[in-house]
C-alpha positions, 0 to 999 in steps of 0.5 A: 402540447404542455401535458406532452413537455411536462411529461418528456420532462419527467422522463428526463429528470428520472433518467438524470437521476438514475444515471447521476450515481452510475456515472459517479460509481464509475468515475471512482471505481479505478481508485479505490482499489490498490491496482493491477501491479500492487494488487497482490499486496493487499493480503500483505498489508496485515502481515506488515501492519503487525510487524510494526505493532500497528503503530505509524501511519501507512505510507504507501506499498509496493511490489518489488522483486529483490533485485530491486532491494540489493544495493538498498542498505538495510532492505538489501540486507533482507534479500541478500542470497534470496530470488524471490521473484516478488515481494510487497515492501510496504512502509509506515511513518511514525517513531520507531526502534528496534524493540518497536518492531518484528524482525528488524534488520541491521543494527539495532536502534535506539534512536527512533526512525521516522520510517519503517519499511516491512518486507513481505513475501508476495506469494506466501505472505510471510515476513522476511524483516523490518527495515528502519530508515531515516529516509524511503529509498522507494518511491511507495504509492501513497494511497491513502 
């Protein structure tokens, strides 16, 4: 009778260790990609990183459509006439002025920023600006 618990045992012990990483990959599985609505902005997050010269720490994306940028001060100014369905917002904190970046809109800033929020298109990936900000008037989903 002890050969035979012994060896149920082992058995179990193997099962429990097949399946400890299984469970462990699914339990993270869902976070380690951007999500299903701001999915689309992963190619767009090359693009924006070269617009601020990869300077500043990402802070977070979003996917937007314009009408959600108008009445934003200068992220407003980016889509002013456009109706661009869906666009990728995605910002960086660090120091930044107008000579820092590609495509800054708005007034030019001498006075370096703490945030910078590049509007990217979603579907072409193409650059529409650079805002930069004292504060983000989006609430961009940190992810890192």
């Amino acid at each position: 009778m002890t050969e035979v618990r012994r060896r149920l045992a082992a058995v179990a012990l193997c099962i429990a260790l097949l399946c400890a990483p299984l469970a462990l990959t699914g339990c993270t599985a869902a976070r380690n990609t951007l999500g299903p609505r701001v999915g689309v902005c992963f190619h767009a997050l090359p693009v924006a990183a070269a617009a601020v010269h990869h300077r500043g720490n990402f802070a977070g994306v979003r996917l937007v459509g314009a009408r959600d940028l108008r009445g934003r001060g200068r992220l407003g100014d980016l889509v002013r006439g456009s109706a661009l369905p869906a666009l990728c917002a995605v910002g960086f904190r660090g120091s930044f002025t107008s000579s820092q970046v590609i495509d800054p809109v708005g007034v030019t800033v001498t006075v370096p920023r703490p945030y910078a929020v590049v509007v990217v298109t979603a579907s072409g990936h193409h650059l529409l600006g650079t805002a930069l900000l004292r504060h983000l008037p989006l609430a961009l989903h940190d992810l890192l």
